[in-house]
OpenMM code with the backbone's topology and positions (N, CA, C; nanometers):
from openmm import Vec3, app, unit

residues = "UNK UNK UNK UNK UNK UNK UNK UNK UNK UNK UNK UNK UNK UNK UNK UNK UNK UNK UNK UNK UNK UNK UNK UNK UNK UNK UNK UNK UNK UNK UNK UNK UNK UNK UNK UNK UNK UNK UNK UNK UNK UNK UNK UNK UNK UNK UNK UNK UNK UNK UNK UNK UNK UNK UNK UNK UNK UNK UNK UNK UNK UNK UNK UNK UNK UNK UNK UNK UNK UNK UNK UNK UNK UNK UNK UNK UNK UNK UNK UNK UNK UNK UNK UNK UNK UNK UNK UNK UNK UNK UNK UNK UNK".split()
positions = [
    Vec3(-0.5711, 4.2392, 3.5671),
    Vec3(-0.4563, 4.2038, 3.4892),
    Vec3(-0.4774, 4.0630, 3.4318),
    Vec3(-0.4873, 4.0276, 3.2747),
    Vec3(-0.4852, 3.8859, 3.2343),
    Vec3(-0.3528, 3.8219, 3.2727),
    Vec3(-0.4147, 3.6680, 3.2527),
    Vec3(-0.2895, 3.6329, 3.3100),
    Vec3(-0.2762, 3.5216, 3.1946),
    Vec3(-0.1328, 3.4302, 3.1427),
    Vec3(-0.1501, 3.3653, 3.0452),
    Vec3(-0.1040, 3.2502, 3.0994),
    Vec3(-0.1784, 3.1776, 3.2171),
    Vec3(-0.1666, 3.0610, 3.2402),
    Vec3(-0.2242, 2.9061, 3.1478),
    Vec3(-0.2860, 2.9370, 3.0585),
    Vec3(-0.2850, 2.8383, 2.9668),
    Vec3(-0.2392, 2.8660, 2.8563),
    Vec3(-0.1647, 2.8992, 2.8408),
    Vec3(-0.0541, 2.9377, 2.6964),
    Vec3(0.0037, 2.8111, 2.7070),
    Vec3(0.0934, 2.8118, 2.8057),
    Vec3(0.1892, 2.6826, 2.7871),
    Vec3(0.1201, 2.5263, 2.7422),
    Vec3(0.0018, 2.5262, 2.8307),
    Vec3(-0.0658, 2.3922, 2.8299),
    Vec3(-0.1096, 2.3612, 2.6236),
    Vec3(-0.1797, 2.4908, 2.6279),
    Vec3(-0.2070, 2.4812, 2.4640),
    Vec3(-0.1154, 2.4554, 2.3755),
    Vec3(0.0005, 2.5581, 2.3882),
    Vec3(0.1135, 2.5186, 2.3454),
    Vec3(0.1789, 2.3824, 2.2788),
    Vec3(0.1467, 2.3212, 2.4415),
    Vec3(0.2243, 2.1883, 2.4360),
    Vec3(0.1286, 2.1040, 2.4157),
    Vec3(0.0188, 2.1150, 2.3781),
    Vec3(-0.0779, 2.0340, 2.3113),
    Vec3(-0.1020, 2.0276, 2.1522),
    Vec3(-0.0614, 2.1314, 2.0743),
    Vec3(-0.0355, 2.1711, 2.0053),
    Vec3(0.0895, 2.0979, 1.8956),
    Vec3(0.1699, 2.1103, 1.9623),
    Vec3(0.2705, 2.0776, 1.9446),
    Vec3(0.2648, 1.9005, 1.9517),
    Vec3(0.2681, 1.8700, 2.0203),
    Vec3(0.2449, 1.7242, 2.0443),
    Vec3(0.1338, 1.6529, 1.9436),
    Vec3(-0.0072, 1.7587, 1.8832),
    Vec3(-0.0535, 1.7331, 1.7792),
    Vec3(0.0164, 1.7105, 1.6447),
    Vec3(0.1077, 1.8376, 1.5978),
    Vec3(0.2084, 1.8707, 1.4984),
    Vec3(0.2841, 1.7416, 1.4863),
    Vec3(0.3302, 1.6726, 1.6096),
    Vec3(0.4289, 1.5499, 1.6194),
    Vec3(0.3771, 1.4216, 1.5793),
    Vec3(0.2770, 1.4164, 1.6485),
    Vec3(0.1710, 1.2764, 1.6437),
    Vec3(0.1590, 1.3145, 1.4484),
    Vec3(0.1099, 1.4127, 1.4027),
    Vec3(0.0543, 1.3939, 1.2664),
    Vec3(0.1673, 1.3942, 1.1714),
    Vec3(0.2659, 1.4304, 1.2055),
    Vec3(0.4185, 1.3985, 1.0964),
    Vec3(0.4669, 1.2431, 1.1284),
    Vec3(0.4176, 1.1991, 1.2377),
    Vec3(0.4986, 1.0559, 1.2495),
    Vec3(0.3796, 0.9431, 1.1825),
    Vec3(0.2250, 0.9868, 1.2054),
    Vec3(0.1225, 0.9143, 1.1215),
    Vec3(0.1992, 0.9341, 0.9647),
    Vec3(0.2264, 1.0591, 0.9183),
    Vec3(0.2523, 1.0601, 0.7811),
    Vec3(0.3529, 0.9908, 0.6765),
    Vec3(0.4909, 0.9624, 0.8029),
    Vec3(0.5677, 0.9424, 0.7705),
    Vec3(0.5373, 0.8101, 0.7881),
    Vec3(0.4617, 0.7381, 0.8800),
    Vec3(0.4229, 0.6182, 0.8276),
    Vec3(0.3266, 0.5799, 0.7711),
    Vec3(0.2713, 0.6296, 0.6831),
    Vec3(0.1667, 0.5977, 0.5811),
    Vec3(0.3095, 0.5918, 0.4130),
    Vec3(0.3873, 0.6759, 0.4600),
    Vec3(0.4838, 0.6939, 0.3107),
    Vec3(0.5617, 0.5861, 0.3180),
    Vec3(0.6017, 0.5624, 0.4571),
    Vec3(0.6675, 0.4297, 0.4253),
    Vec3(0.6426, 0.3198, 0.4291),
    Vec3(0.5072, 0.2732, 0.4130),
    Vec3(0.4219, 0.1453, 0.4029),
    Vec3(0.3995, 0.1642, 0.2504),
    Vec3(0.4050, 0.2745, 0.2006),
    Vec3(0.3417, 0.2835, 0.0519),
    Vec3(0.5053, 0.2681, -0.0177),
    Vec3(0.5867, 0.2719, 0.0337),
    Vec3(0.7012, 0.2796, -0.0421),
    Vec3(0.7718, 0.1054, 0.0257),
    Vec3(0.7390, 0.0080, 0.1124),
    Vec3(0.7752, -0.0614, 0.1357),
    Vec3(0.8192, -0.1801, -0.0144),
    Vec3(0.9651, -0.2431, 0.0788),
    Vec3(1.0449, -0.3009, -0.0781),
    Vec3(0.9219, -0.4431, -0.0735),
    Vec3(0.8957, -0.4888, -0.2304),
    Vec3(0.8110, -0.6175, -0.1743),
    Vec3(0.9041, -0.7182, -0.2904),
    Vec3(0.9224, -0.7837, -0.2882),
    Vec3(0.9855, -0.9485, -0.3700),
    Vec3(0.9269, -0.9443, -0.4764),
    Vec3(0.9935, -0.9163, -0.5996),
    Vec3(0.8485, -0.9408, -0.7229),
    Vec3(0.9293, -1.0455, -0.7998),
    Vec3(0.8335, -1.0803, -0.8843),
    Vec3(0.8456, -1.1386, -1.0285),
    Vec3(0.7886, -1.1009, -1.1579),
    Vec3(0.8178, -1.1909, -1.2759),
    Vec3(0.7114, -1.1199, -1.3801),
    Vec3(0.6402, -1.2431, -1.4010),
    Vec3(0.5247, -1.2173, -1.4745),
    Vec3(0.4159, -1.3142, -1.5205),
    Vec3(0.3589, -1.2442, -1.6532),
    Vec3(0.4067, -1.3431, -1.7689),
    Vec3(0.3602, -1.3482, -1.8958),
    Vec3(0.2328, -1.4095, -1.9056),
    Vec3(0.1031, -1.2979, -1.9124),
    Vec3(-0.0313, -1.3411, -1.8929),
    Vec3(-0.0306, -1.4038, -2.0563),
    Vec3(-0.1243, -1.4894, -2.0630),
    Vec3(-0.2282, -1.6250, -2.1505),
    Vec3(-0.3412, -1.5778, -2.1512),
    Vec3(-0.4254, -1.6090, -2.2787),
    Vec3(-0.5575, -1.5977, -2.2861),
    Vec3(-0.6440, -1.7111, -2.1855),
    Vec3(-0.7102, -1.6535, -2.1733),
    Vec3(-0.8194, -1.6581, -2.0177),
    Vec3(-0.7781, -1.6723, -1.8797),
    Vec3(-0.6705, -1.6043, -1.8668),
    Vec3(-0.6108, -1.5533, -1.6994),
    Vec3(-0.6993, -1.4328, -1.6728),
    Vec3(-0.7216, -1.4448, -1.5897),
    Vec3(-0.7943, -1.3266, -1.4832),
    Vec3(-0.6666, -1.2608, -1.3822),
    Vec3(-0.6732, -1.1392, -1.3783),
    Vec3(-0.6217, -1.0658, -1.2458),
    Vec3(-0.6375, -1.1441, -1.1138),
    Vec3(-0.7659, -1.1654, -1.0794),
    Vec3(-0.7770, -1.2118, -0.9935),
    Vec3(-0.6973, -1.3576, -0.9709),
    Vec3(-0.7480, -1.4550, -1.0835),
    Vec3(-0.6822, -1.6041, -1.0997),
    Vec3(-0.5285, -1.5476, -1.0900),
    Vec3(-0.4814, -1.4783, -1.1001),
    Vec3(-0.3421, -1.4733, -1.1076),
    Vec3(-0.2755, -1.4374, -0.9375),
    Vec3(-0.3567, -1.3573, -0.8817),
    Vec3(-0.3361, -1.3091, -0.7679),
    Vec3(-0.3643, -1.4358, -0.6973),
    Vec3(-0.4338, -1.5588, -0.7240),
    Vec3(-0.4401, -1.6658, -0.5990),
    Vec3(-0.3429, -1.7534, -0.6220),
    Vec3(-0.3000, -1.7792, -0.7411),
    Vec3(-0.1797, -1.8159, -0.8129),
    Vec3(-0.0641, -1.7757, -0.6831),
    Vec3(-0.0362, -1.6289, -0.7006),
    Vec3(0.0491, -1.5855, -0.5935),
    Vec3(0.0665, -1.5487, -0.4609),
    Vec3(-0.0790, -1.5702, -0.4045),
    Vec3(-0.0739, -1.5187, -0.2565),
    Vec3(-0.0499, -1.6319, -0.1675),
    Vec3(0.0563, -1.6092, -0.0650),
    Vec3(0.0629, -1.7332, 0.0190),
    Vec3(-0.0821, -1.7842, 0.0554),
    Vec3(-0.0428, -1.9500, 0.1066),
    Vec3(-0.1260, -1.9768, 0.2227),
    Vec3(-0.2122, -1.9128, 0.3140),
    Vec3(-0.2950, -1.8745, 0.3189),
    Vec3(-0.3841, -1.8109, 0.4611),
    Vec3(-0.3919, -1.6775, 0.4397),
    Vec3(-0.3282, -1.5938, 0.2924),
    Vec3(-0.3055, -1.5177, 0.2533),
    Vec3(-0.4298, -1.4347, 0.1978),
    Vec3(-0.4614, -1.2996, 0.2079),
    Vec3(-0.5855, -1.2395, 0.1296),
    Vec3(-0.5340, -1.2050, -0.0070),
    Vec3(-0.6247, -1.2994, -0.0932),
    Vec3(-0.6440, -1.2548, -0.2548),
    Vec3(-0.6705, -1.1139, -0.2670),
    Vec3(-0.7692, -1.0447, -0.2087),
    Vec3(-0.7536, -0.9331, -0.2330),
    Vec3(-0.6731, -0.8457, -0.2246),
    Vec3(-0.5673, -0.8726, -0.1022),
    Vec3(-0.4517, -0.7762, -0.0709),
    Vec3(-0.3401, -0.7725, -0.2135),
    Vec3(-0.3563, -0.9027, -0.2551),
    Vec3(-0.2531, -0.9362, -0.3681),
    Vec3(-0.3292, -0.8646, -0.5129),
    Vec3(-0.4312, -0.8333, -0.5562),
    Vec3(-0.4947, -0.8076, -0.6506),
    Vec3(-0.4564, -0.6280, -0.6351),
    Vec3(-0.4685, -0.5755, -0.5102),
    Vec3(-0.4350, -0.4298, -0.4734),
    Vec3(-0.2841, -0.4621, -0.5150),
    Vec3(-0.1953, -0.5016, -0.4633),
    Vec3(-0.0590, -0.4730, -0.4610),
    Vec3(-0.0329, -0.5370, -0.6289),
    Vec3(-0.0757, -0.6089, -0.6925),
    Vec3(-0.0375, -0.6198, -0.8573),
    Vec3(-0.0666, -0.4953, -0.8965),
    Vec3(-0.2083, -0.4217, -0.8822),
    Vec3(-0.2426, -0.3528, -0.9315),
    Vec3(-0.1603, -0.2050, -0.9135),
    Vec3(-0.1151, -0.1918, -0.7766),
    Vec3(-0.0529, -0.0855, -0.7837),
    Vec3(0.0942, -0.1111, -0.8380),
    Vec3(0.1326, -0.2280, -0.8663),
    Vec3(0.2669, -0.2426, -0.8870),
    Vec3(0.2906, -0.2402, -1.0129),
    Vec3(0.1661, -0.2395, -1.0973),
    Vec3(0.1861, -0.2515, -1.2954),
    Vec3(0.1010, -0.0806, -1.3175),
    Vec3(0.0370, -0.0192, -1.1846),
    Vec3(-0.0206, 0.1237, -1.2187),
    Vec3(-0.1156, 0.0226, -1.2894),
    Vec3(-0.2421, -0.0705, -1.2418),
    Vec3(-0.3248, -0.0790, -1.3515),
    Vec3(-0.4514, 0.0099, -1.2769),
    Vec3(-0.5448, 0.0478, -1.3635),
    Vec3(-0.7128, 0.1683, -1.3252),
    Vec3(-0.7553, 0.0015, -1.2868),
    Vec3(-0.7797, -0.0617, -1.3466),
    Vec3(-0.8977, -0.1343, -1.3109),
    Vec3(-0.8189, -0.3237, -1.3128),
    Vec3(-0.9091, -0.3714, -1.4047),
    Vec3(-0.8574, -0.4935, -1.3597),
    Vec3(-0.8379, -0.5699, -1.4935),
    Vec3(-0.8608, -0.4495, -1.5427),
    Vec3(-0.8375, -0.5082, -1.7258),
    Vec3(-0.7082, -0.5725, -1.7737),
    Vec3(-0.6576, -0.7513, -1.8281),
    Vec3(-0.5293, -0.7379, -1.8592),
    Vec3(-0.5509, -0.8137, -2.0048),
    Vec3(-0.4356, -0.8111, -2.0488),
    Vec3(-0.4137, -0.8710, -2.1755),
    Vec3(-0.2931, -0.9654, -2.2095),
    Vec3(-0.3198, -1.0645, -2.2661),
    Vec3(-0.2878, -1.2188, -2.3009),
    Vec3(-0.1581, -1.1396, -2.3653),
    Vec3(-0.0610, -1.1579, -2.3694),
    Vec3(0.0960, -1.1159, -2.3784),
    Vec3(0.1800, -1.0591, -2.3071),
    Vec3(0.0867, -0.9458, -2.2054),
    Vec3(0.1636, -0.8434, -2.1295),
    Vec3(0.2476, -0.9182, -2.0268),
    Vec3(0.3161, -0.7776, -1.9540),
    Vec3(0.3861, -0.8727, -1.8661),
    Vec3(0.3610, -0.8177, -1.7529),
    Vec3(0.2862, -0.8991, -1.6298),
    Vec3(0.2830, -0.7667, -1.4826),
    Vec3(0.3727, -0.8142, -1.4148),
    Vec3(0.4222, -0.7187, -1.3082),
    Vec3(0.4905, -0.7563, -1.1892),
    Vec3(0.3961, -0.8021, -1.1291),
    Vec3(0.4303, -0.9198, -1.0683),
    Vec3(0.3657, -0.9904, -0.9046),
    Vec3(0.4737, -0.9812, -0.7803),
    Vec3(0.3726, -1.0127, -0.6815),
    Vec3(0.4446, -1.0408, -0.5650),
    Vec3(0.5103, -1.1570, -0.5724),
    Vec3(0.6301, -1.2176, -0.5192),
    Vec3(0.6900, -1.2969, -0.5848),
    Vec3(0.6357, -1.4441, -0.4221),
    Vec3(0.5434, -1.5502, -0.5084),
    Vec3(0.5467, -1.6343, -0.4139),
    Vec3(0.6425, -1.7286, -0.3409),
    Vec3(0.6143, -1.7210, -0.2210),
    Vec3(0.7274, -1.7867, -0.1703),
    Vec3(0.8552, -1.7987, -0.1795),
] * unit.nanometer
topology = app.Topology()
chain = topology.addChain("A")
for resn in residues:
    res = topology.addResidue(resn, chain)
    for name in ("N", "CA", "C"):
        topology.addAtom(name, app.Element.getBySymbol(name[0]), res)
């Protein structure tokens, strides 16, 4: 006669997988949706993305983190900008 003594164990391993991977998800959506302080910045001929991002990143702060978060915050592909536009920044300090 089989017997189904590891049903339950799988089960509840299972399950506890299902849980663990909806609560990873739900925090990956809400780091991507987190509110951040902005401003605008009327770029000038010979500003760089980058020059602009050290412009705004605190103290002790990574330039690069700030160059990602402009970028996702104006939807730019790359790092291309132009002398009139206007991007959102993170708003310093």
């Amino acid at each position: 006669m089989a017997t189904h003594t590891n049903t339950l164990p799988r089960a509840a391993v299972l399950l506890i997988a299902v849980v663990v991977f909806f609560l990873l998800l739900a925090a990956a959506v809400g780091a991507q949706n987190e509110v951040v302080p902005t401003a605008q910045h009327r770029i000038v001929a010979g500003e760089t993305l980058w020059g602009i991002a050290g412009e705004v990143t605190p103290d002790g702060g990574d330039v690069r983190v700030t160059v990602s978060e402009i970028r996702r915050l104006n939807q730019l592909a790359g790092s291309q900008i132009y002398p009139g536009d206007v991007l959102v920044v993170p708003a310093s300090g």
